[in-house]
MIBAPA-657544 format. One line per field, with one value per residue: residue number from 1; residue in three letters; x, y, z of N, C-alpha, C, O in turn. Coordinates in pm, 1 decimal, decimal comma. Layout:
MIBAPA-657544
resi	NUM; ...
resn	ALA; ...
n_c1	X; ...
n_c2	Y; ...
n_c3	Z; ...
ca_c1	X; ...
ca_c2	Y; ...
ca_c3	Z; ...
c_c1	X; ...
c_c2	Y; ...
c_c3	Z; ...
o_c1	X; ...
o_c2	Y; ...
o_c3	Z; ...
***
This chain:
MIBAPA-657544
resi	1; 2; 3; 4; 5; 6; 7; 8; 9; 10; 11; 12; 13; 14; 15; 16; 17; 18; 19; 20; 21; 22; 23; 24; 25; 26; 27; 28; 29; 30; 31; 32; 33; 34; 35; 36; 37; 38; 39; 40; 41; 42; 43; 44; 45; 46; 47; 48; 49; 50; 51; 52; 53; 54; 55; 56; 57; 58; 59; 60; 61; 62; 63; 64; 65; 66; 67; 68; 69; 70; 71; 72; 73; 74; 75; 76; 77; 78; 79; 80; 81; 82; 83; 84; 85; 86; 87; 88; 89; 90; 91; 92; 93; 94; 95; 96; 97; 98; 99; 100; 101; 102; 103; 104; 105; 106; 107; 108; 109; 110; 111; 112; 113; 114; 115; 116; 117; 118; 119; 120; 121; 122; 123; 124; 125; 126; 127; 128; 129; 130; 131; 132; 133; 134; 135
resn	UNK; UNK; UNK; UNK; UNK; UNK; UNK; UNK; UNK; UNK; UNK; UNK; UNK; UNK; UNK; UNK; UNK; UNK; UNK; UNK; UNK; UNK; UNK; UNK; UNK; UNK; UNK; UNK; UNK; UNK; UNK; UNK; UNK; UNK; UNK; UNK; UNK; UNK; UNK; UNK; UNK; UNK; UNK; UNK; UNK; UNK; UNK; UNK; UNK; UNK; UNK; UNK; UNK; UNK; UNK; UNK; UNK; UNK; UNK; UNK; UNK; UNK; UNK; UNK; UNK; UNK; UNK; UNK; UNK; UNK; UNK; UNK; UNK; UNK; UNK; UNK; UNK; UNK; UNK; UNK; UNK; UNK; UNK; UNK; UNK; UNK; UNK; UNK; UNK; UNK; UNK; UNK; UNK; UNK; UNK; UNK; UNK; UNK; UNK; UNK; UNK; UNK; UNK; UNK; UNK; UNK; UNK; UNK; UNK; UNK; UNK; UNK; UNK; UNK; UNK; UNK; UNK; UNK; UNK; UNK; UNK; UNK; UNK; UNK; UNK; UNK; UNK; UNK; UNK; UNK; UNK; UNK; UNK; UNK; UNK
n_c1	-1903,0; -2114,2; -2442,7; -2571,5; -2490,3; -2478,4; -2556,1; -2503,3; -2715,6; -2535,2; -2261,2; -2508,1; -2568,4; -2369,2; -2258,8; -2511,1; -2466,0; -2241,1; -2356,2; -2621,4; -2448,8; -2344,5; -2515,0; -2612,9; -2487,6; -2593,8; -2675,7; -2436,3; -2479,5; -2654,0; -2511,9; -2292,1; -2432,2; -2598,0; -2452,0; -2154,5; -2158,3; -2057,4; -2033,4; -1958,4; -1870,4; -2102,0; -2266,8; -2105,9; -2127,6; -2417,6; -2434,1; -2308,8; -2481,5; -2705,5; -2611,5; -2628,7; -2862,9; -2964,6; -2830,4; -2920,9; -3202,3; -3176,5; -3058,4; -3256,7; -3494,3; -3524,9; -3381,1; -3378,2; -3401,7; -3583,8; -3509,1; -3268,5; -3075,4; -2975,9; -2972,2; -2731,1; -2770,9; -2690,8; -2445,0; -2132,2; -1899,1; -2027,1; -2053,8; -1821,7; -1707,4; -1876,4; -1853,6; -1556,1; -1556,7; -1723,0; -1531,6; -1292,8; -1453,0; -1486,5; -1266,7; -1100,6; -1292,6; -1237,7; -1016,0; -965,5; -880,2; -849,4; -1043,1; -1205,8; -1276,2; -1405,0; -1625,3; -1750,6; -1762,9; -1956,9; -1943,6; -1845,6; -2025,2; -2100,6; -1790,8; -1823,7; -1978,1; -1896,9; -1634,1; -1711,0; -1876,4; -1661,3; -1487,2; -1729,7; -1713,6; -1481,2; -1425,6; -1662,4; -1574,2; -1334,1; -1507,4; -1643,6; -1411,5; -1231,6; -1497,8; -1424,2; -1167,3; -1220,5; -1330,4
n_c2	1519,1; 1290,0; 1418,5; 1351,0; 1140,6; 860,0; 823,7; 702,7; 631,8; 640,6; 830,2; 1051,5; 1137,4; 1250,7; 1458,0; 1569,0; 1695,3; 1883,1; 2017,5; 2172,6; 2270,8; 2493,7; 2651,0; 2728,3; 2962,0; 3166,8; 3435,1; 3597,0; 3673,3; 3855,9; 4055,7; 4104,3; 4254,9; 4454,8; 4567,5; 4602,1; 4612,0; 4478,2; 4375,3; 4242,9; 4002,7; 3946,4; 3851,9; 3646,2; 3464,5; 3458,4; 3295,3; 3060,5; 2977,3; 2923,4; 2728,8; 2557,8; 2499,2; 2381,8; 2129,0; 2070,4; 1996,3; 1760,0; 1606,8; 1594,9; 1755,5; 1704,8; 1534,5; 1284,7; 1086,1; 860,3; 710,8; 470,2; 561,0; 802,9; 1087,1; 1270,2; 1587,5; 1779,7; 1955,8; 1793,2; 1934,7; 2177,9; 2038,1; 1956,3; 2183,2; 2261,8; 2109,6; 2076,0; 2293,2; 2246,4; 2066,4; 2199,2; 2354,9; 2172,4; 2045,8; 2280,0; 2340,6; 2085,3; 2086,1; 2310,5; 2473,3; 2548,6; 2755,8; 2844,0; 2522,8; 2501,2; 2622,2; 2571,9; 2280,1; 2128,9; 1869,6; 1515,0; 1382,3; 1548,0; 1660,0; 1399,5; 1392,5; 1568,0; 1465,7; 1256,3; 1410,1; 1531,9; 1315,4; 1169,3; 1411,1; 1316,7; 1098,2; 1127,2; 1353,1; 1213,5; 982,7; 1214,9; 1270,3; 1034,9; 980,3; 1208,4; 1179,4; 905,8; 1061,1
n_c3	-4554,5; -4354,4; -4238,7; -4013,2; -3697,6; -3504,2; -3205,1; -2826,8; -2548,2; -2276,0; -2391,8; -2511,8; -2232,1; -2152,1; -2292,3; -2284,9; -2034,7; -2017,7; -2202,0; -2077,2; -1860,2; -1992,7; -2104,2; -1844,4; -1814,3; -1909,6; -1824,5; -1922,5; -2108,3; -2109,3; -1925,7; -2125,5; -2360,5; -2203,5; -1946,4; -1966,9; -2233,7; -2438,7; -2736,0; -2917,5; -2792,8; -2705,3; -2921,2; -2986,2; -2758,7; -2832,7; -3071,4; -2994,9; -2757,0; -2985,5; -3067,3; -2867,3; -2822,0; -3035,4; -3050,7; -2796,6; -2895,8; -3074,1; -2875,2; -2689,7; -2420,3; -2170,2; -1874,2; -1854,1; -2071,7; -2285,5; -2511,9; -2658,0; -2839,3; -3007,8; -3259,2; -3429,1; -3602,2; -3638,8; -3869,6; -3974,3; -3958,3; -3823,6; -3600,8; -3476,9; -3462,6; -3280,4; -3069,0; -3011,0; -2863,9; -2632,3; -2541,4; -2464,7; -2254,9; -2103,4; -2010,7; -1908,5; -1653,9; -1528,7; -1449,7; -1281,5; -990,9; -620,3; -483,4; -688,7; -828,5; -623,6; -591,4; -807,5; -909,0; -658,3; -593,9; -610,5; -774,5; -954,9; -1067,1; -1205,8; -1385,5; -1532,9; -1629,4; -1790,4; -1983,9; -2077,4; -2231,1; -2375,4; -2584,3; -2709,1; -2787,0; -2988,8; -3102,9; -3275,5; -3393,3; -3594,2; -3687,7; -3840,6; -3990,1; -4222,0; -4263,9; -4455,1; -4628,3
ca_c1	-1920,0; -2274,3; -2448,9; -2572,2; -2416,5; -2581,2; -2481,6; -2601,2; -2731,5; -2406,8; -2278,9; -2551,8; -2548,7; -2213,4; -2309,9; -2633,6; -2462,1; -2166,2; -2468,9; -2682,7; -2371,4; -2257,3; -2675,4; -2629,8; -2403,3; -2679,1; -2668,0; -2345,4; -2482,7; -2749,9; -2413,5; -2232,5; -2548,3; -2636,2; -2352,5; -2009,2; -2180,3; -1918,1; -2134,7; -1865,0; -1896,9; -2250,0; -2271,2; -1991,0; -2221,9; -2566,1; -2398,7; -2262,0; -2622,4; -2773,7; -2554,0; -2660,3; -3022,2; -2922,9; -2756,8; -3008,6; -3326,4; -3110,9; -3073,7; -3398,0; -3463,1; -3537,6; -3256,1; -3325,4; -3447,3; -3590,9; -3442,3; -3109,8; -3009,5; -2914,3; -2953,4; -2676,5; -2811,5; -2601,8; -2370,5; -2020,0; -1797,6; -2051,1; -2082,6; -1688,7; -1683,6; -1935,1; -1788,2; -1456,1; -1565,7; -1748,4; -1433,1; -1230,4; -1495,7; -1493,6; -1093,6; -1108,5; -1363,4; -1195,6; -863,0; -979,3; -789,1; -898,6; -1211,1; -1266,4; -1324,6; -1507,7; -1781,4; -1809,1; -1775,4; -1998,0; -1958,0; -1833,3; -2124,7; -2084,8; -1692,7; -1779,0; -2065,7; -1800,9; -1574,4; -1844,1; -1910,6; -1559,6; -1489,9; -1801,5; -1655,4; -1357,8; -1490,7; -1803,0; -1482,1; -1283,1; -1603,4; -1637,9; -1272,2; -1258,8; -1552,8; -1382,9; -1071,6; -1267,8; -1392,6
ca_c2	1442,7; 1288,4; 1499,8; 1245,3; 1066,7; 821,3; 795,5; 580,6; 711,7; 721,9; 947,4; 1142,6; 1224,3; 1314,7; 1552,2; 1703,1; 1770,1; 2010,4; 2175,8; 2266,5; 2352,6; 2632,0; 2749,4; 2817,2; 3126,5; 3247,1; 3552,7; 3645,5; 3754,1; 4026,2; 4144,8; 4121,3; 4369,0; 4577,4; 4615,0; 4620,0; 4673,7; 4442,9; 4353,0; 4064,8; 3912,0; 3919,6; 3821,2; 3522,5; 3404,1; 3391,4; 3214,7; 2951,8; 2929,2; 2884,6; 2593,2; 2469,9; 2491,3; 2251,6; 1983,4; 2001,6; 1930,4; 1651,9; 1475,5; 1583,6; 1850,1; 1576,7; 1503,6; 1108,1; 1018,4; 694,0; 625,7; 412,3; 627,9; 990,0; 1128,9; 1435,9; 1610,0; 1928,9; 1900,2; 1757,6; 2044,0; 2257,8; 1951,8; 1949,6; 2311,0; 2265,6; 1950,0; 2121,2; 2420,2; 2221,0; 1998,8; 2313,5; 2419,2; 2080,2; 2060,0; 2396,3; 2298,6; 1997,5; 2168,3; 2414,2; 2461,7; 2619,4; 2770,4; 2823,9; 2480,9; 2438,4; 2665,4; 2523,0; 2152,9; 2119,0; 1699,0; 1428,0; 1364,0; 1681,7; 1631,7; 1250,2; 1422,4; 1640,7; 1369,3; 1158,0; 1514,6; 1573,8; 1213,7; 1183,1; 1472,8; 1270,4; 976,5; 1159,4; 1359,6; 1127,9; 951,7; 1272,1; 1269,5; 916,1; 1014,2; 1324,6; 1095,5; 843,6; 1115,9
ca_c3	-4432,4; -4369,4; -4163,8; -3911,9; -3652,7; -3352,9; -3023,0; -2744,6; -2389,8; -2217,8; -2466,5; -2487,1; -2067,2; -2143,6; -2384,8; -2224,0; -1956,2; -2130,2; -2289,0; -1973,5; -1794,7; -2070,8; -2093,0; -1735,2; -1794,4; -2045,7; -1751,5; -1988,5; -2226,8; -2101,2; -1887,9; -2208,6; -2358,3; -2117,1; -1862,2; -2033,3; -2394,1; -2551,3; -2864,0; -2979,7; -2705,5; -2669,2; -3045,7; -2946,4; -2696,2; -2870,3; -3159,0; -2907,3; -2748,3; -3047,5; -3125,9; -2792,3; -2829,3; -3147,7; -2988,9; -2717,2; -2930,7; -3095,0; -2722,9; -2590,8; -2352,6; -2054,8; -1744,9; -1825,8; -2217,7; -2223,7; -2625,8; -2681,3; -2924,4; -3056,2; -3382,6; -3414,8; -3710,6; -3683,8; -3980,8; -3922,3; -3933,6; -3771,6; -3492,3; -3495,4; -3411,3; -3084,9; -2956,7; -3007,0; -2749,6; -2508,6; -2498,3; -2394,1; -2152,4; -1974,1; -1933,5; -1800,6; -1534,3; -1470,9; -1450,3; -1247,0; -851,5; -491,2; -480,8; -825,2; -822,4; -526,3; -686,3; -981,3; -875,3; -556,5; -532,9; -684,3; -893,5; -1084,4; -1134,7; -1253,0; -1524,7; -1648,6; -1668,5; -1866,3; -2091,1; -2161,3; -2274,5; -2471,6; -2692,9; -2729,1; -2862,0; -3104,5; -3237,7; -3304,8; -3531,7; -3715,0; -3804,8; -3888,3; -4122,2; -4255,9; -4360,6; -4560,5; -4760,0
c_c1	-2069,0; -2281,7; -2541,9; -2450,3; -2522,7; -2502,9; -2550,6; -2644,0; -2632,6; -2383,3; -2371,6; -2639,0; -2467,3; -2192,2; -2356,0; -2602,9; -2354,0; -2285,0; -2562,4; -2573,7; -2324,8; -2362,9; -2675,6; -2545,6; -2455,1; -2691,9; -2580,8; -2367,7; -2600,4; -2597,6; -2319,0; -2318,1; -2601,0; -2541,0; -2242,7; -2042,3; -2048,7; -2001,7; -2077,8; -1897,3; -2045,5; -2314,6; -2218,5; -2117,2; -2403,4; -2549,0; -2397,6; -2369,5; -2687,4; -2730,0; -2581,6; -2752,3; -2997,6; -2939,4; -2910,6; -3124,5; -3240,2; -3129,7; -3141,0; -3360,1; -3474,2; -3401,6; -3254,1; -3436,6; -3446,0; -3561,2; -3281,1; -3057,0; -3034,0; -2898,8; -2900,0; -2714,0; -2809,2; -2491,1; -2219,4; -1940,2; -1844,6; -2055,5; -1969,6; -1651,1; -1728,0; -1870,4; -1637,1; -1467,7; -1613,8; -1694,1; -1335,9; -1324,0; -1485,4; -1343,1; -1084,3; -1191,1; -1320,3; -1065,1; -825,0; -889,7; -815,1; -1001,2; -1275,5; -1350,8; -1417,1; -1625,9; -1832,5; -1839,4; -1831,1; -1939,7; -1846,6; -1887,8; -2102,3; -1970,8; -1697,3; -1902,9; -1960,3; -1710,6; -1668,2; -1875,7; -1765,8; -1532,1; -1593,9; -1779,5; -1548,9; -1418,3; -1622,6; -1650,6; -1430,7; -1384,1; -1589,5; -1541,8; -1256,0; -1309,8; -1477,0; -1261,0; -1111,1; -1321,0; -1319,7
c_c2	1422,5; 1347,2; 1456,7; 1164,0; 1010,7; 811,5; 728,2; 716,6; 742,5; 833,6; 1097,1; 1241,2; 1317,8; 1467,4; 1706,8; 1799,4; 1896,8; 2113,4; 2243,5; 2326,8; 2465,9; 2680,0; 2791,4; 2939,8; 3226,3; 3369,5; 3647,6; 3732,7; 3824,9; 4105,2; 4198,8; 4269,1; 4498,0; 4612,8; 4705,8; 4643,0; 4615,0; 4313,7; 4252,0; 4018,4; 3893,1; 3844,3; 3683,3; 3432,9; 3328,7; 3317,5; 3080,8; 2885,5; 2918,9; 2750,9; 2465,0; 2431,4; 2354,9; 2143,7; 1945,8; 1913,6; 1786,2; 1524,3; 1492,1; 1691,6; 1821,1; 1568,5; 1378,3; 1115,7; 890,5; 663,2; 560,6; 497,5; 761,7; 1017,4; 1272,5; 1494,8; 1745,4; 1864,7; 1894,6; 1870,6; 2148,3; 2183,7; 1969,4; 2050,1; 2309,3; 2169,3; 1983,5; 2239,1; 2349,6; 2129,9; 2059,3; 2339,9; 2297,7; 2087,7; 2186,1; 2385,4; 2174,6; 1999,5; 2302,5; 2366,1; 2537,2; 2668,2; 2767,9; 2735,1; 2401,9; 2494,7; 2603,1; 2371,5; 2127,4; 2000,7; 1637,8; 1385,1; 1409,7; 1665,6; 1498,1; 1291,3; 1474,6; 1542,7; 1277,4; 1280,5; 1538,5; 1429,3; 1185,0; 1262,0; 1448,9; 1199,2; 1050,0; 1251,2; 1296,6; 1044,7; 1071,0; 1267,7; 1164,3; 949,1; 1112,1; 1251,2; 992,7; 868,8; 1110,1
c_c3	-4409,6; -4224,0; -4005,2; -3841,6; -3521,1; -3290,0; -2903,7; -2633,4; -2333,2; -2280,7; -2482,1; -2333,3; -2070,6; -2208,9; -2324,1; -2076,4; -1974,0; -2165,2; -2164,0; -1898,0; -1836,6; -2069,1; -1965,2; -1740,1; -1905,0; -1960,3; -1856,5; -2079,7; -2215,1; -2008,5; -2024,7; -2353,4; -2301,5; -2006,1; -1885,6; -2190,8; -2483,1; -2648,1; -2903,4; -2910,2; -2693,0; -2821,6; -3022,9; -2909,9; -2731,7; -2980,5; -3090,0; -2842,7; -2851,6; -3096,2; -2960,4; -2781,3; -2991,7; -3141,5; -2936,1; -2839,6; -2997,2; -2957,7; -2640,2; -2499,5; -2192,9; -1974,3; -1831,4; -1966,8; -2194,4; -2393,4; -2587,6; -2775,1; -2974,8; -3153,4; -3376,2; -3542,6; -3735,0; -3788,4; -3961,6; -3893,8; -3824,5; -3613,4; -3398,6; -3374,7; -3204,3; -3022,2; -2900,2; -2829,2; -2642,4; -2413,6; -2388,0; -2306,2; -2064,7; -1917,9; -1870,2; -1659,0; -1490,2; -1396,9; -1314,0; -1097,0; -735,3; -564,1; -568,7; -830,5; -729,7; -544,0; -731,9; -941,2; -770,7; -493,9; -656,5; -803,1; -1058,1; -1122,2; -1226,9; -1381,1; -1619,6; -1733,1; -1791,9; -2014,2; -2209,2; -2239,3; -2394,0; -2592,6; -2765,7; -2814,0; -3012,2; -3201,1; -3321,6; -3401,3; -3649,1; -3792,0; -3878,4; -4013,3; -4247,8; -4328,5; -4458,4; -4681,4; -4828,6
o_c1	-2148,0; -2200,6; -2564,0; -2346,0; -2608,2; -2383,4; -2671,8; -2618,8; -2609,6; -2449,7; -2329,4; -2713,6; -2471,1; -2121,1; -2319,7; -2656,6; -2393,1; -2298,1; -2571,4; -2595,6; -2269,7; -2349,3; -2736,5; -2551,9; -2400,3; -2735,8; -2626,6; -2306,9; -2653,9; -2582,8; -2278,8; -2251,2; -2633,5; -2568,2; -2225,6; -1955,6; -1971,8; -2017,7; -2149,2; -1995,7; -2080,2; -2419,4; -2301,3; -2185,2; -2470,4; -2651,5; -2478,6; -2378,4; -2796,1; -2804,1; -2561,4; -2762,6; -3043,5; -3020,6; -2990,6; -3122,3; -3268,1; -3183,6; -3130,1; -3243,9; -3438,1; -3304,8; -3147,2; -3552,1; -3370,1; -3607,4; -3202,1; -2935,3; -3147,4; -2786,8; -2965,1; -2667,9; -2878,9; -2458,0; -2171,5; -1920,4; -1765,2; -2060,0; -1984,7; -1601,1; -1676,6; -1841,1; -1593,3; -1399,0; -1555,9; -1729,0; -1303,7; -1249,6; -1475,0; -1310,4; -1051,7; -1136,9; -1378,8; -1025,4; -722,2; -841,0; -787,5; -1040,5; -1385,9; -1470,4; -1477,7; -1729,4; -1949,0; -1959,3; -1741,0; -1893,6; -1791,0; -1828,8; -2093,4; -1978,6; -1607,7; -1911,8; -1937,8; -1705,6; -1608,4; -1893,7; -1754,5; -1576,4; -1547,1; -1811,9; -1510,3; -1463,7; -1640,7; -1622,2; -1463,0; -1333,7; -1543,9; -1543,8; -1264,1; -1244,8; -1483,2; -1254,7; -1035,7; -1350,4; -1340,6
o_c2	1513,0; 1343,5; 1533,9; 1129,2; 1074,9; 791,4; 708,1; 837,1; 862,8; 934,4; 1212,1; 1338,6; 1430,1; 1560,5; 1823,8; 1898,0; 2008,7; 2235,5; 2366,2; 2442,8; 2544,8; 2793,6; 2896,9; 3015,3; 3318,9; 3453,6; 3758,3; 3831,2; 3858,6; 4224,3; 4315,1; 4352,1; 4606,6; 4726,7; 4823,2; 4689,5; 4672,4; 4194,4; 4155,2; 3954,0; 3779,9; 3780,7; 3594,9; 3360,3; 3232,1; 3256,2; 2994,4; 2763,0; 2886,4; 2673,8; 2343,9; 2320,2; 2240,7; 2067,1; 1861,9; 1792,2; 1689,7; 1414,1; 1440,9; 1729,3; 1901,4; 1608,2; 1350,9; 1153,8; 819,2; 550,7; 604,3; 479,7; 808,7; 980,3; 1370,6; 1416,5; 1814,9; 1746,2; 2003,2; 1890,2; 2203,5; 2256,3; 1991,0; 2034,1; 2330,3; 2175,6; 1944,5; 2243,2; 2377,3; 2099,6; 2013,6; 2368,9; 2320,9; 2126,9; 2179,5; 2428,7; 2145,1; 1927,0; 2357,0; 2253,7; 2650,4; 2635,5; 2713,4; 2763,4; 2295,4; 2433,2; 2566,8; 2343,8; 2062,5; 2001,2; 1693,0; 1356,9; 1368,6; 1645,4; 1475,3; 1209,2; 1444,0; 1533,4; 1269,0; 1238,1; 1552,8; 1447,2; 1177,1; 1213,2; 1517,7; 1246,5; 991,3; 1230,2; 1306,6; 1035,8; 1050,1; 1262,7; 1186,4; 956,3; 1072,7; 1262,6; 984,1; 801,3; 1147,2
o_c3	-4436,3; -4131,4; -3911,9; -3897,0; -3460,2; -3311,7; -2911,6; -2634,2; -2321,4; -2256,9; -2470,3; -2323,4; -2020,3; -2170,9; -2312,0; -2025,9; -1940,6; -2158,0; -2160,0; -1863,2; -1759,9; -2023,6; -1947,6; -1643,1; -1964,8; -2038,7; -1884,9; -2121,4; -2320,8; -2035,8; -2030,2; -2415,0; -2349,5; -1968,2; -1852,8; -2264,8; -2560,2; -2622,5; -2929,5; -2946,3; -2659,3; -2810,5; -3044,5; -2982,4; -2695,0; -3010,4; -3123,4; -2850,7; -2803,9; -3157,2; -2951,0; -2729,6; -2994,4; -3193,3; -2977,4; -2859,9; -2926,0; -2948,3; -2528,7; -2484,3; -2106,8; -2039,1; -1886,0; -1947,6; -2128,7; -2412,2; -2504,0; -2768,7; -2964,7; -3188,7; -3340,2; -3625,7; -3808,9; -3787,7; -3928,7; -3773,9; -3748,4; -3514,1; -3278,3; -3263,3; -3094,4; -2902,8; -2791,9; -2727,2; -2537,3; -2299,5; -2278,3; -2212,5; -1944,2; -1805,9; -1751,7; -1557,3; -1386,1; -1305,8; -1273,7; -1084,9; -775,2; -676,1; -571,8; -836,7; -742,0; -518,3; -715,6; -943,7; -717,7; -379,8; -751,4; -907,4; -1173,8; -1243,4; -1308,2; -1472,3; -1736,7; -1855,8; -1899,2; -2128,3; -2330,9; -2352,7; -2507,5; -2700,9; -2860,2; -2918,1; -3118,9; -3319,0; -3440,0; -3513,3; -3761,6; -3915,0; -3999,3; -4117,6; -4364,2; -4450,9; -4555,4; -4780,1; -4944,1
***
């Protein structure tokens, strides 16, 4: 699978915002260290941030990038993998019900990014697979 893929701006809002929303629970993993001492998990986690620190430099570390376009240049399967998880983390936050999601979702705004994040993972999968069958 080539190990590029572009993506426009929409897309990559949709994206950046999945990825700062899962770096904000980077708390997890010093509780996951030093609290509860559950070493998988804390292992889990800095794997998962390191695949976010990835992406990011890929779509800039900026709120508002002034390019048209996105070079993903994590390698398909490994792309696959993250797009896969931060698919599941958006339907779960979108999914979510009473207060839960009145935490997590303050506004509108923020439910209509997620919306925009989870979608975006739809669509960039859906390319890799595409690719992945032509091989």
């Amino acid at each position: 699978m080539p190990t590029t893929i572009t993506i426009d701006r929409d897309l990559r809002d949709g994206l950046y915002e999945l990825v700062r929303n899962h770096l904000g629970s980077v708390g997890d993993l010093w509780v996951a260290l030093e609290h509860t001492k559950d070493f998988d998990k804390a292992e889990q986690l800095a794997l998962e941030f390191a695949e976010d620190f990835q992406l990011l430099r890929d779509l800039g570390w900026e709120w508002e990038e002034e390019r048209a376009a996105f070079e993903l240049n994590i390698p398909g399967d490994d792309l696959m993998t993250l797009l896969g998880r931060l698919h599941g983390e958006a339907m779960a936050l979108l999914t979510e019900s009473g207060s839960e999601a009145e935490s997590s979702r303050e506004d509108e705004e923020t439910t209509r990014r997620l919306q925009r994040g989870y979608q975006a993972c739809e669509i960039v999968l859906a390319e890799l697979d595409s690719r992945r069958e032509e091989r």
